[in-house]
C-alpha positions in Angstrom: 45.6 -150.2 99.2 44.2 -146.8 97.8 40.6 -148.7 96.9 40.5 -149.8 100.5 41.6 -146.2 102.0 39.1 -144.5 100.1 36.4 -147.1 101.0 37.1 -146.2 104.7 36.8 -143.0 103.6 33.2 -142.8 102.4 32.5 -145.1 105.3 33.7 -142.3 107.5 31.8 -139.4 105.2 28.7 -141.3 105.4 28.5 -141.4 109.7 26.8 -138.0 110.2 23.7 -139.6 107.3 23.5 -142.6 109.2 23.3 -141.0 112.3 20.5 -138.9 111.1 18.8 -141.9 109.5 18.5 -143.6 113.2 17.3 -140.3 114.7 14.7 -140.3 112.2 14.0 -144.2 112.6 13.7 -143.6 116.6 11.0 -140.5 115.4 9.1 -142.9 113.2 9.0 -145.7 115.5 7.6 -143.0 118.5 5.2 -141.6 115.9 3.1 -145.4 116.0 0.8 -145.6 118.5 1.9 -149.2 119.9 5.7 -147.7 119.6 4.8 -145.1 121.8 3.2 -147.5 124.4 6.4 -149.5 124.0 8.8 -147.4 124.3 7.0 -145.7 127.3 6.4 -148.9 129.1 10.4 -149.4 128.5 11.4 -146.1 129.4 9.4 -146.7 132.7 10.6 -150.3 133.4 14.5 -148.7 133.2 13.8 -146.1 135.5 11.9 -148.3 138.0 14.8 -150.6 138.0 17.1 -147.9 138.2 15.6 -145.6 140.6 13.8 -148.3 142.8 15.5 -147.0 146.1 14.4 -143.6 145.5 10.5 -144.4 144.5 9.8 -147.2 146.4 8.0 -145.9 149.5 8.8 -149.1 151.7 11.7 -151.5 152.1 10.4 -154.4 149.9 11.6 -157.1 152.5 10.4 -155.0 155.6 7.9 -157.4 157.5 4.5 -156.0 159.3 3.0 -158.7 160.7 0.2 -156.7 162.1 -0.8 -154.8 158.5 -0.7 -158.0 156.9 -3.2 -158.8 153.9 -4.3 -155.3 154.0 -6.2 -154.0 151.0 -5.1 -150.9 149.0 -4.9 -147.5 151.1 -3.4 -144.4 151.7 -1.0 -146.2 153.6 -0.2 -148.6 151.6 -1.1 -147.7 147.9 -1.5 -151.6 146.5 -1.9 -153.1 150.0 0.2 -155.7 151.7 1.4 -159.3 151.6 0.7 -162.4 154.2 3.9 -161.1 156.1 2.9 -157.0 156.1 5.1 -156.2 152.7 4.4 -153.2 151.3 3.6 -154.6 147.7 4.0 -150.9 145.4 7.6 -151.6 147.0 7.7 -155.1 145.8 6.4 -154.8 142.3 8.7 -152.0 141.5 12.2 -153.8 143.4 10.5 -156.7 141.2 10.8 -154.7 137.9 14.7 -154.5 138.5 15.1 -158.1 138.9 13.0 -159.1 135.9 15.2 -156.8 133.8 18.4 -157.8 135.6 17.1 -161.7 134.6 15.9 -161.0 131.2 18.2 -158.1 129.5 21.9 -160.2 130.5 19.7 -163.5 129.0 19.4 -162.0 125.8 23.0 -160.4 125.7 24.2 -163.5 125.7 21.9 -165.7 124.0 22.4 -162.7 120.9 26.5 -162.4 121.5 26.3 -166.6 121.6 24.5 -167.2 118.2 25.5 -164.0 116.4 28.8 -166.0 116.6 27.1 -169.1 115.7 25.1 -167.8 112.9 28.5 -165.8 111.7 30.5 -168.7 111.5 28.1 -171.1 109.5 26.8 -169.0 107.3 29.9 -167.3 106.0 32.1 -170.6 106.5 29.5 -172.9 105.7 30.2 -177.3 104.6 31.2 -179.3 108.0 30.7 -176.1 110.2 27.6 -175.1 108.7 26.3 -178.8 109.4 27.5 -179.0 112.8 26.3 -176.2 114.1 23.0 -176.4 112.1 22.3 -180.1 113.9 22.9 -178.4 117.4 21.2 -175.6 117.1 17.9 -178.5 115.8 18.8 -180.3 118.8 18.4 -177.3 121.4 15.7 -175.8 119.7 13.6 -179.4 119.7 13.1 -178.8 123.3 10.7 -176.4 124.3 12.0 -173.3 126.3 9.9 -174.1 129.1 11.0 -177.5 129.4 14.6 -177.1 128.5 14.8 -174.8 131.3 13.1 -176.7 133.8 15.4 -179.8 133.1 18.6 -177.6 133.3 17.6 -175.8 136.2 16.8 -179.3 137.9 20.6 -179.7 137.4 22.0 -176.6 137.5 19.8 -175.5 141.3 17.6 -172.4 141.6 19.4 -169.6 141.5 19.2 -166.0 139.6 22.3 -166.8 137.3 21.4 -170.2 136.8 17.8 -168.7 135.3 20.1 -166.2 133.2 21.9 -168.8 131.4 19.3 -171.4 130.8 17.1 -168.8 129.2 19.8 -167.9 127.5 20.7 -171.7 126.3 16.9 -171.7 125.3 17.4 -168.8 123.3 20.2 -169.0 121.3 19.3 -171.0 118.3 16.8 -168.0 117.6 19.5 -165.7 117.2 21.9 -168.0 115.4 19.2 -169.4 112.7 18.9 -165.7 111.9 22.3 -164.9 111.6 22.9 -167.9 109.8 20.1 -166.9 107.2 20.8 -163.1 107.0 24.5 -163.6 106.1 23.7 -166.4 103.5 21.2 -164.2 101.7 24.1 -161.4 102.0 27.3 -163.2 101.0 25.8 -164.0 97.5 25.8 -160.2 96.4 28.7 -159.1 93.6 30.1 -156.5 96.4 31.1 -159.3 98.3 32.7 -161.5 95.5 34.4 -157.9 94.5 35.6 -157.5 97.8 37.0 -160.9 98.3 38.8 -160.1 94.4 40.0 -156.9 95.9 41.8 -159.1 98.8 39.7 -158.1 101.5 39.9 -160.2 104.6 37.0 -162.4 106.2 37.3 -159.8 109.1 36.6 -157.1 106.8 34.0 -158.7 105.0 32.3 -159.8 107.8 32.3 -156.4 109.9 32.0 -154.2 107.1 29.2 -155.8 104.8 27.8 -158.9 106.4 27.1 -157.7 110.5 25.0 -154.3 109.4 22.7 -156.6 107.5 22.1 -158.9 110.7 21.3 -155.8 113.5 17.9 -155.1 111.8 16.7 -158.3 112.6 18.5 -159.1 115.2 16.8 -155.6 116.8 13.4 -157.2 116.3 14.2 -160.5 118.0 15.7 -158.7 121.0 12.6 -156.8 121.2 10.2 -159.5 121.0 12.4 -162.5 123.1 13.0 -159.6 126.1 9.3 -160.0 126.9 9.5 -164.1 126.2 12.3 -164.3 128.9 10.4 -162.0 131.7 7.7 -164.3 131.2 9.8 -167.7 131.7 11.6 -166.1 134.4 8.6 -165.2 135.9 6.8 -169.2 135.3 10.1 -170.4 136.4 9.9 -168.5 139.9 6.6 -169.2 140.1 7.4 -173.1 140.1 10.2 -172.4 142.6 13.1 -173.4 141.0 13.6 -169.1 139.4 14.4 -166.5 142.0 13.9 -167.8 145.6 12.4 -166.0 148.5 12.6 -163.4 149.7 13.8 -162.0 146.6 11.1 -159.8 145.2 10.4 -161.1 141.7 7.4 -161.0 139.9 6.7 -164.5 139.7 7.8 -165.4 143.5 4.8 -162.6 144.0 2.1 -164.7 141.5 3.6 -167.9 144.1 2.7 -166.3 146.8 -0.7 -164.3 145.8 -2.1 -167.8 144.6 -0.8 -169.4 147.7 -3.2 -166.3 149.6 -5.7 -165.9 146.9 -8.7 -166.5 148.8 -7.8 -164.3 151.8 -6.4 -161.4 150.2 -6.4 -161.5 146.2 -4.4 -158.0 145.4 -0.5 -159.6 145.3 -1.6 -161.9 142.4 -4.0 -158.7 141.0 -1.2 -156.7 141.0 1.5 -158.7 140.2 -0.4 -160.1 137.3 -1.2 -156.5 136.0 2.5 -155.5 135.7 3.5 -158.8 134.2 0.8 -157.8 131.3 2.0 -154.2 131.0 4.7 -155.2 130.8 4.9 -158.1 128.4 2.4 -156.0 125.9 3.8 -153.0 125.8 7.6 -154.7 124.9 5.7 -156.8 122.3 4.2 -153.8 120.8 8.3 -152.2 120.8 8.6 -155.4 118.7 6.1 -154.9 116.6 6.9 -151.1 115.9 10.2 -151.9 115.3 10.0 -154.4 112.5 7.6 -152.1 110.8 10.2 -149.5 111.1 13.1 -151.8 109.9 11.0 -153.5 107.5 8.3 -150.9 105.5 7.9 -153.5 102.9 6.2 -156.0 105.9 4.2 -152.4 107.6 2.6 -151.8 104.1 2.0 -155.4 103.0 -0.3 -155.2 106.5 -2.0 -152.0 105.4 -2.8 -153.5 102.1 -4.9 -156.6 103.9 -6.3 -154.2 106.5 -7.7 -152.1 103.7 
């Protein structure tokens, strides 16, 4: 009883260091160039989706027929759709359905195979092999595909495209899990603990989950992008977001659908798609050189 009490203890004496260690990881990660175009293009996303009332200067579904297909303008800063849309307003109401698509996705497909991963690789025999040959079987299917199929089912709609991205993602997270907590249980602190009577909850919430969020942070960062885009492919096909609804990819629809008579929707809407899908890959990309200095210097070398 005393061993564990005092273990808490240095847990708790420890809090303020680790606290200081993330401030100085979040300084590091700003101090890259492609982290600070991450986390800026981030930052903005957020506050467009947040503050999209207050910024937008149009109503995104408010029809002009009369101003339709007009070019950029004073008026109208990016120009207008087939039905007189402001399209500034659009792209921005856009941004907060790709991140209200893409961010609950990834919750879930994370909280779905951190489980996952948890349970095989810490339990491991039939549960391990179970899981192991489901996660083979999802994974098989490309995202693309799976979700197409399961949204033929399923019907258009914007849950329906949270959970089959999800679906699509979650053997990613498990596999990681999985592997993370096998390479973990094998150290002596474990075995010691387990000697000491510690329970699996212990065990796994103490020693094994802080070893899993460092990767598990990278893959966030770099599938957040991956499900804008497939939201955005899916809408696009018609069977994401529906009409009216301002998503990105209902916009690429209907600027290829117009292309020849006014090209800006797909212009435009193909520009924030990129910003944003580069600029949360580069986030990615800091971030694991953050997490892992080992991988950032093994680059340097072969750049040198």
């Amino acid at each position: 009883m005393s061993v564990a009490a005092s273990s808490v203890d240095r847990e708790a004496a420890v809090s303020p260091g680790r606290m200081q260690g993330v401030l100085s990881g979040l300084a590091a990660l700003v101090r890259r160039p492609n982290g600070a175009f991450g986390v800026s293009v981030a930052v903005g996303m957020v506050v467009l989706a947040i503050f999209a009332p207050q910024i937008a200067p149009y109503n995104p579904d408010a029809q002009n027929i009369p101003a339709a297909f007009q070019g950029p303008g004073t008026t109208h800063l990016l120009g207008t759709d087939e039905l007189g849309r402001d399209l500034l307003s659009r792209l921005i109401y856009g941004t907060r359905i790709e991140l209200s698509v893409a961010l609950p996705a990834v919750a879930i497909a994370v909280l779905c195979g951190l489980v996952l991963g948890l349970m095989a690789g810490y339990f491991g025999g039939l549960i391990d092999s179970v899981l192991v040959i489901i996660m083979d079987t999802v994974q098989a299917f490309p995202a693309v595909i799976l979700a197409l199929a399961l949204l033929f089912l399923l019907g258009p709609s914007l849950g329906n495209v949270r959970i089959v991205i999800a679906i699509a993602f979650v053997p990613n997270y498990a596999r990681v899990s999985r592997a993370s907590v096998y390479a973990t249980k094998q150290n002596l602190y474990i075995e010691s603990e387990r000697a000491l009577g510690a329970s699996h909850r212990r065990v796994v919430l103490v020693h094994l989950l802080p070893n899993i969020i460092a990767p598990l942070l990278i893959l966030i960062a770099m599938d957040t992008p991956s499900a804008i885009v497939t939201e955005a492919g899916l809408s696009f096909l018609g069977l994401g977001v529906q009409p009216p609804t301002p998503s990105w990819g209902v916009l690429l629809s209907d600027g290829f659908t117009n292309v020849y008579t006014s090209p800006w929707e797909i212009i435009f809407a193909s520009l924030a798609l990129m910003v944003a899908t580069l600029g949360l890959t580069m986030l990615g990309e800091a971030l694991r050189d953050v997490l892992d200095p080992r991988l950032a210097g093994s680059r340097g070398s072969e750049r040198s």
